[in-house]
C-alpha positions as CSV (number, residue, x, y, z in Angstrom):
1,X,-0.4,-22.2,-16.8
2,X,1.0,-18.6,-17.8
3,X,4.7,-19.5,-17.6
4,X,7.0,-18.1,-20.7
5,X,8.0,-21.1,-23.2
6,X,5.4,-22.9,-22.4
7,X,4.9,-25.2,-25.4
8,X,8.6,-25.5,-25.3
9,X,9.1,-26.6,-21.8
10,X,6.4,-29.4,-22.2
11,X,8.0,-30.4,-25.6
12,X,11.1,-31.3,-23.5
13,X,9.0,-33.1,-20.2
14,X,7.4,-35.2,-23.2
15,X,11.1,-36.1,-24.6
16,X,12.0,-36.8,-20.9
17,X,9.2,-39.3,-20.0
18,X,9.3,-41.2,-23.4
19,X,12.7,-41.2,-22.7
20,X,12.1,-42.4,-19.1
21,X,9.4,-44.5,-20.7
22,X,11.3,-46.0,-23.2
23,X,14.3,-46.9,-20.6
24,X,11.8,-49.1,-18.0
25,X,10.4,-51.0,-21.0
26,X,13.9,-52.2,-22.0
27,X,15.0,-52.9,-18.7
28,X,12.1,-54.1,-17.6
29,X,12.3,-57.8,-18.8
30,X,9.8,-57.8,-21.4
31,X,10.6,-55.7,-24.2
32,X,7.1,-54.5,-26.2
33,X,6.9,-55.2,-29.7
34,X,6.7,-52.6,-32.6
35,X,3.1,-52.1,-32.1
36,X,3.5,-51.5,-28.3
37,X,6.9,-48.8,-28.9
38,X,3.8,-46.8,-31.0
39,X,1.6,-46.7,-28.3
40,X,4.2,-45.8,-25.6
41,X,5.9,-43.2,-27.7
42,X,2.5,-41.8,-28.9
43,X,1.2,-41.6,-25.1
44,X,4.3,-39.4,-23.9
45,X,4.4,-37.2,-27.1
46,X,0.7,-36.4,-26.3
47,X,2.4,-34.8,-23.3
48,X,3.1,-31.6,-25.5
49,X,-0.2,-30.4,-25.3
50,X,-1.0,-31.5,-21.2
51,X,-1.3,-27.4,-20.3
52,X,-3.6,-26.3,-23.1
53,X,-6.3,-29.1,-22.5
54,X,-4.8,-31.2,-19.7
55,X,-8.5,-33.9,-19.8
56,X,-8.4,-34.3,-23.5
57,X,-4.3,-35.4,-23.2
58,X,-6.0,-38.1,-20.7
59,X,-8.6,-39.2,-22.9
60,X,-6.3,-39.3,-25.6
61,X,-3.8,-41.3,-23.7
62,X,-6.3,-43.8,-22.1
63,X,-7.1,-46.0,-25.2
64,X,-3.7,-45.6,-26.2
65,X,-2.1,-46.9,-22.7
66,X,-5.4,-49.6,-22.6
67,X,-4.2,-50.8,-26.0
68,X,-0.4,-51.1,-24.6
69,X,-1.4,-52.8,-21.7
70,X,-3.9,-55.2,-23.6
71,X,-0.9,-56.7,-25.4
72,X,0.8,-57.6,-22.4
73,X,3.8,-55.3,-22.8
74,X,5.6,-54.7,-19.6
75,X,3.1,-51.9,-17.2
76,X,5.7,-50.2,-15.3
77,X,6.8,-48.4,-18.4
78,X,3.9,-46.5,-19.2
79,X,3.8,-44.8,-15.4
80,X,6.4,-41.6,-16.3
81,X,3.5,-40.3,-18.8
82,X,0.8,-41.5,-16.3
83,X,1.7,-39.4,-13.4
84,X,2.8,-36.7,-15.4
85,X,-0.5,-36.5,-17.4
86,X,-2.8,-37.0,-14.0
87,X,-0.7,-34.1,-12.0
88,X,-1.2,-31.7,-14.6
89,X,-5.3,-32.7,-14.3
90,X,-4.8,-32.5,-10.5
91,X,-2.6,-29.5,-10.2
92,X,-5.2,-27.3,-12.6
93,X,-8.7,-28.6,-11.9
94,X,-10.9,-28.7,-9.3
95,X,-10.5,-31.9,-6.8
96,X,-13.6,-33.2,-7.6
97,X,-12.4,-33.3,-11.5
98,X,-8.7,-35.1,-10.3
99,X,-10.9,-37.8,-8.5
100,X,-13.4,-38.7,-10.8
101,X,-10.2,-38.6,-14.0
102,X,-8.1,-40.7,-11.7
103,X,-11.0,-43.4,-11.0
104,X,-12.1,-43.4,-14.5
105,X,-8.2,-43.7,-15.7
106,X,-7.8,-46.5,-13.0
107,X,-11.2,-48.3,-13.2
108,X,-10.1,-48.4,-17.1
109,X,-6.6,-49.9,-16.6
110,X,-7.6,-52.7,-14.0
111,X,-10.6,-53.5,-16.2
112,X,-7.8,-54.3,-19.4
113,X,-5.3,-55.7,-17.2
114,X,-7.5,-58.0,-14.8
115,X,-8.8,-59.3,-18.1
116,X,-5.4,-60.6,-19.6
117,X,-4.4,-62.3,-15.8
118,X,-5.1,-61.9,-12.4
119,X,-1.5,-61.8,-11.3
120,X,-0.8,-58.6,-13.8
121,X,-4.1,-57.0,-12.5
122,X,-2.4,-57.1,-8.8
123,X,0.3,-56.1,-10.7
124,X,-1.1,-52.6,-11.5
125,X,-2.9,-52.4,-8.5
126,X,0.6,-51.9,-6.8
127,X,1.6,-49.7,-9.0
128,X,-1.4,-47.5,-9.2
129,X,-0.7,-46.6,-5.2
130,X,2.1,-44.1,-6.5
131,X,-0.8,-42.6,-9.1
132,X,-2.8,-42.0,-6.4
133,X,0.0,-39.9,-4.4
134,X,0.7,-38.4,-7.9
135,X,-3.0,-36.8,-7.5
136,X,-2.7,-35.9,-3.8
137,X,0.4,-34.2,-4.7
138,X,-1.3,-32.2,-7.8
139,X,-3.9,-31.0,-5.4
140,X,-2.0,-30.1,-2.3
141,X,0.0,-28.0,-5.1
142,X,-2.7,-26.0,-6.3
143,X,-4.0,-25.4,-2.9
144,X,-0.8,-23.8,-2.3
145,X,-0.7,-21.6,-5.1
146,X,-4.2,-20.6,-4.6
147,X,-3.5,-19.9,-0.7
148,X,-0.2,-17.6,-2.0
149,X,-2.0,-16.2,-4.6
150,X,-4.9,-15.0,-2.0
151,X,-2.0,-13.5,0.3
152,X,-0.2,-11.6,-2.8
153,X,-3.4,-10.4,-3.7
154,X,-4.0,-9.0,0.2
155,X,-1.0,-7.7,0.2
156,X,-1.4,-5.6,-2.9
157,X,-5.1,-4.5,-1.4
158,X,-3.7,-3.5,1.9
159,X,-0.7,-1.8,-0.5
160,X,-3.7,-0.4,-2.9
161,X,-5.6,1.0,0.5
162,X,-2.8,2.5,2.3
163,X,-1.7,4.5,-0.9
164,X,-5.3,5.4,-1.1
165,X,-6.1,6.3,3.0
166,X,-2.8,8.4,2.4
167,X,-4.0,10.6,-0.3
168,X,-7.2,11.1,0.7
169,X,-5.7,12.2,4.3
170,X,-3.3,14.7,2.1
171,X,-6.4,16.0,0.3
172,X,-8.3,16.1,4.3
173,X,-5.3,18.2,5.4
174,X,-4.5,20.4,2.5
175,X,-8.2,20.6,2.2
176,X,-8.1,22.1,6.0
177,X,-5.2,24.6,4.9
178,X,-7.2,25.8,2.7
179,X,-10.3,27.1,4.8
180,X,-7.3,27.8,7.0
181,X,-6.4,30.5,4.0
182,X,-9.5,31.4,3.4
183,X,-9.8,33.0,6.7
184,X,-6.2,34.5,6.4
185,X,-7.6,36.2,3.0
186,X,-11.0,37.3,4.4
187,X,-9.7,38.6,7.3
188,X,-7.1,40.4,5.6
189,X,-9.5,41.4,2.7
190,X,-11.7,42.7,5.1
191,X,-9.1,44.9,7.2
192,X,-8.0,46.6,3.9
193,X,-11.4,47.4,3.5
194,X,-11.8,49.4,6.7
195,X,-8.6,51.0,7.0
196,X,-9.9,52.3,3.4
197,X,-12.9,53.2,5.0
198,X,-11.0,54.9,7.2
199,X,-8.7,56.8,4.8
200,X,-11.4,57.5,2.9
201,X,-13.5,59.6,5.3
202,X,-10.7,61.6,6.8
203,X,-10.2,62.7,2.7
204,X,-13.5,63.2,2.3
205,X,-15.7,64.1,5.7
206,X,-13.2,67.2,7.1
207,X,-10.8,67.8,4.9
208,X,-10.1,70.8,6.9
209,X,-9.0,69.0,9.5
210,X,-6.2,66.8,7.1
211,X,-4.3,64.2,9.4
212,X,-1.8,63.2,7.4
213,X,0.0,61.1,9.7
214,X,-3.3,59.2,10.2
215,X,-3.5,58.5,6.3
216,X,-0.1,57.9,6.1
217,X,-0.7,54.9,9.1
218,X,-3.6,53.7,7.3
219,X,-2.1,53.4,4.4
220,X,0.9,51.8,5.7
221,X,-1.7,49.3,7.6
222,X,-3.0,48.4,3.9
223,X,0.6,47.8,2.8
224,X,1.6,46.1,5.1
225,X,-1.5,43.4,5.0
226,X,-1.4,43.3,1.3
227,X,2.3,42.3,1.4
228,X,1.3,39.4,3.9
229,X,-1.4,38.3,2.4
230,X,0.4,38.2,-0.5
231,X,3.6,36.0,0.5
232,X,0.7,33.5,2.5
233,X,-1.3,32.8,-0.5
234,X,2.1,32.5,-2.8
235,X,3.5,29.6,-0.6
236,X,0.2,27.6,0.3
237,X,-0.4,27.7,-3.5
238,X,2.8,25.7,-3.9
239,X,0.9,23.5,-1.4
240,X,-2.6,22.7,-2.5
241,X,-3.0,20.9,-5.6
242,X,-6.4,19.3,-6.4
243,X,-8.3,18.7,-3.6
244,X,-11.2,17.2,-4.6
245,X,-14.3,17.9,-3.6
246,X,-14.2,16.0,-0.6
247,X,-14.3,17.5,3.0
248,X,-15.7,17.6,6.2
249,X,-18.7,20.8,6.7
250,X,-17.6,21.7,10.3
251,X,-17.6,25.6,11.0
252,X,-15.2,28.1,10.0
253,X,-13.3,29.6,12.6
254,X,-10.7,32.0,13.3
255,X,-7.0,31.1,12.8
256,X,-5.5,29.2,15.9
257,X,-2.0,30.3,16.8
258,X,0.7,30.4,19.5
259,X,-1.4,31.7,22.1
260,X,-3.9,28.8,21.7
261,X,-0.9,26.4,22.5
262,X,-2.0,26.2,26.7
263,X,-5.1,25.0,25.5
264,X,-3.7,22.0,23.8
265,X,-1.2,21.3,27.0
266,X,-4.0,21.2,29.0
267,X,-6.0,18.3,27.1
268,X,-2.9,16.4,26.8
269,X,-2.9,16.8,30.6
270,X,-6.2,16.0,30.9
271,X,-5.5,13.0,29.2
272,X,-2.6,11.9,31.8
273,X,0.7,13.0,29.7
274,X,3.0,15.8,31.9
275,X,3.2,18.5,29.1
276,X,6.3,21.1,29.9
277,X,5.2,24.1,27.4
278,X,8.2,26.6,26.5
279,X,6.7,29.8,24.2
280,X,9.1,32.3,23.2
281,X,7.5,35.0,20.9
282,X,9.6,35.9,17.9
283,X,10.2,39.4,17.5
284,X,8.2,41.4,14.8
285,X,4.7,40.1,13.5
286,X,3.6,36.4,13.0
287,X,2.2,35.4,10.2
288,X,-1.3,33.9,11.0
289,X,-0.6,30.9,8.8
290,X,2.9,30.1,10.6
291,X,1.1,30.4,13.5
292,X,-1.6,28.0,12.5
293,X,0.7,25.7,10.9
294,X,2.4,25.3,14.1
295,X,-0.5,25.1,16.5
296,X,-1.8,22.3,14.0
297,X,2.3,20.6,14.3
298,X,2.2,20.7,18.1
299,X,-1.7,19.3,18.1
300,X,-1.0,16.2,16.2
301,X,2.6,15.8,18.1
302,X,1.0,15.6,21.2
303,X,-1.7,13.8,20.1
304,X,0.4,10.9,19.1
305,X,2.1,10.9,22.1
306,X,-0.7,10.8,24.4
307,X,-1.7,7.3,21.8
308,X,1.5,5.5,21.3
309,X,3.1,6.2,24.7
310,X,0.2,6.5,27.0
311,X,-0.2,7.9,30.4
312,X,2.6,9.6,32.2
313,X,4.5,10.3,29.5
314,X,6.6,13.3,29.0
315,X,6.5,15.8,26.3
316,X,8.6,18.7,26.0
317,X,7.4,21.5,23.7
318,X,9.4,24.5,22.6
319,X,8.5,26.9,20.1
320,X,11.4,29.5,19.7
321,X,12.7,32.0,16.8
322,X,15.5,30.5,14.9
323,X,17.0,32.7,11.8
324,X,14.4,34.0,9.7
325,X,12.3,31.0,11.0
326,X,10.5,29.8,14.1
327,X,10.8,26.0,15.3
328,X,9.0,24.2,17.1
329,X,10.0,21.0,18.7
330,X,8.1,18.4,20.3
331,X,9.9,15.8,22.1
332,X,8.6,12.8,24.7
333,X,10.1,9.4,26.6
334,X,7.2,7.3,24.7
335,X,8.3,4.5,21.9
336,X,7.2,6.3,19.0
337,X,4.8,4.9,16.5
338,X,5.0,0.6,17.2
339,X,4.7,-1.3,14.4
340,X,2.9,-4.0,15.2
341,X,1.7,-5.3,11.5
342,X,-1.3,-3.4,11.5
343,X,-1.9,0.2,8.8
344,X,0.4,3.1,9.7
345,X,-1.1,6.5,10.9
346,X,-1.1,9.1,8.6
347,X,-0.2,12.2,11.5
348,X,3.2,12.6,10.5
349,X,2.3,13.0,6.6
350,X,-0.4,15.8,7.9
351,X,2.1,17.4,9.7
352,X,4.5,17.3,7.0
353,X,2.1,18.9,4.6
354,X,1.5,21.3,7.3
355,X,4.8,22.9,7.1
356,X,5.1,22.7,3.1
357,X,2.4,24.6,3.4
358,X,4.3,27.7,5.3
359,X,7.4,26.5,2.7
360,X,8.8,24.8,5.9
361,X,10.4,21.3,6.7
362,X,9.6,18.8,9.2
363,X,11.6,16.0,10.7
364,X,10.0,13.0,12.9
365,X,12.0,10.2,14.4
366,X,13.0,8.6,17.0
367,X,15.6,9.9,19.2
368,X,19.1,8.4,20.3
369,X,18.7,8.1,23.5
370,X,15.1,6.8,23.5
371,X,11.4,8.7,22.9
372,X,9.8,10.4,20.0
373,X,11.0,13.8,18.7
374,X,9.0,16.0,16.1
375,X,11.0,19.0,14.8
376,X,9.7,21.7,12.3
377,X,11.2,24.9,11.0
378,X,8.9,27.3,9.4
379,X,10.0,30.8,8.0
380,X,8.7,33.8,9.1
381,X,9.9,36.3,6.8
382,X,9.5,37.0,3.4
383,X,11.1,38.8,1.3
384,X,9.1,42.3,-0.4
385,X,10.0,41.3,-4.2
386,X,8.3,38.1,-3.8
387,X,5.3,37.9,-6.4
388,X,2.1,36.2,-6.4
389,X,2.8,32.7,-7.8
């Protein structure tokens, strides 16, 4: 019904079934007269108009086709126009519609026909078998489009709610950064603020008693804080985007961080996987939010494969200092995620955002020679210069 060149495509199916038409009434032993080559060439041009009003092109052709068949003119010819006429009512109308056209079209042409001779009546009654699988046809057609229209259109909804689930798990995760940030910031707002303190009274209290490598400590403390503070909040900014306002209320907490990592190995144990843990400390001072991002990496890596591979399986984590950047690699004999037709997880896109949000990268695949393997590299140093995007 919404196909391009419409009008013009049924323009040429009407020129094929007068044509058709025209053909069976020549050959068919009993040529019509004038009168009758009006009627039939009137019924198929009424074809040109069988998708805009598809019943009114039947109503208009049933007088016209009773009138041709009246005068005795040969019936076979007028069957190109019939079926084509009755599919198009069959093919975009309910069935109840098709089957009360085609018994009003039928009763109509038996009723014209039995009254000229009993023998042409029987006639028609053959040939109105093949009108009747003409209507079947029409509505086993549109029952097909309907039933692959209904799958497209779950197929874009399950597209539609994926995209969705997916963002709003982005926002979930970068939301969690966040808080994750604020602590960084409050903590470190609130350490400048005592070693200030501090500063400040060994000024003020007893300046007799000056310490200057005590201020000079302090004051290196605050520095030092404000410098990494500084680079965290510069490359989660490049992160977090607009969250929304959506989130879950549980409780803040402290930062979780490298030394939380047994804790995780031993609920993945607890859970029936054989967790082999490998920490080794990078020289120098973490960055809480490295050390969040990958506690939160390793979390979600074992998680998925204590799910997709089950009990016994074997993860290997290691978390060791590369060049300027600490990776961490978490590795199992499991399958992976299966895809077994149903939603994908969305772990492996928190994850991801995880390390984007330490200006890290993250790779998840499987691995040649069979099992999982997640592998992240998040810097650790930062360069002095850097200013506060």
């Amino acid at each position: 019904m919404h196909a391009p060149h419409r009008a013009r495509t049924d323009a040429l199916v009407a020129g094929g079934a007068g044509a058709l038409s025209a053909g069976l009434a020549l050959f068919g032993g009993r040529p019509p007269d004038a009168l009758g080559w009006l009627l039939l060439g009137a019924s198929a041009v009424a074809l040109g108009w069988r998708r805009r009003a598809p019943v009114l092109v039947v109503a208009a052709m049933v007088p016209l086709l009773a009138l041709y068949h009246g005068l005795d003119n040969d019936h076979t010819a007028t069957m190109p126009q019939t079926w084509i006429a009755l599919y198009t009512v069959a093919v975009t109308g309910r069935p109840l519609r098709t089957l009360l056209t085609g018994i009003a079209v039928m009763a109509v042409m038996m009723t014209v026909v039995l009254g000229i001779s009993t023998h042409s009546g029987l006639e028609l009654l053959r040939i109105s078998g093949w009108v009747v699988a003409v209507l079947f046809c029409g509505v086993d057609v549109r029952i097909y489009r309907q039933y692959v229209a209904s799958v497209l259109e779950r197929a874009e909804r399950a597209e539609r709610t994926r995209e969705e689930e997916a963002r709003r798990r982005v926002a979930e995760e970068r939301l969690r950064i966040a808080r994750d940030l604020h602590d960084l910031l409050a903590h470190s707002i609130t350490l400048i603020g005592v070693q200030t303190s501090v500063a400040s009274h060994i000024l003020t209290v007893d300046p007799d008693r000056l310490d200057r490598k005590a201020i000079a400590a302090s004051l290196d403390d605050i520095a030092g804080t404000c410098r990494e503070a500084r680079a965290e909040l510069r490359t989660t900014l490049q992160v977090l985007r607009d969250t929304g306002n959506a989130g879950r209320d549980d409780a803040d907490g402290p930062l979780p961080g490298l030394a939380a990592l047994p804790g995780l190995v031993r609920a993945a144990e607890a859970a029936g996987a054989h967790v082999d843990l490998r920490v080794h400390q990078p020289g120098g001072r973490l960055a809480p939010a490295t050390g969040a991002a990958a506690y939160r990496i390793v979390q979600e890596a074992l998680t998925n494969a204590v799910r997709h591979a089950g009990t016994g399986v074997r993860v290997g984590v290691v978390v060791e200092p590369a060049p300027g950047a600490l990776r961490v690699t978490v590795t199992d004999d499991g399958t992976g995620p299966v895809d077994d037709g149903s939603a994908p997880g969305f772990g492996i896109v928190g994850m991801r955002e995880r390390a984007r949000s330490t200006g890290g990268t993250l790779d998840a695949g499987p691995r040649p020679g069979g099992g999982f393997e997640v592998s992240a590299l998040l810097p650790v140093q930062k360069q002095e210069s850097e200013t506060l995007a």
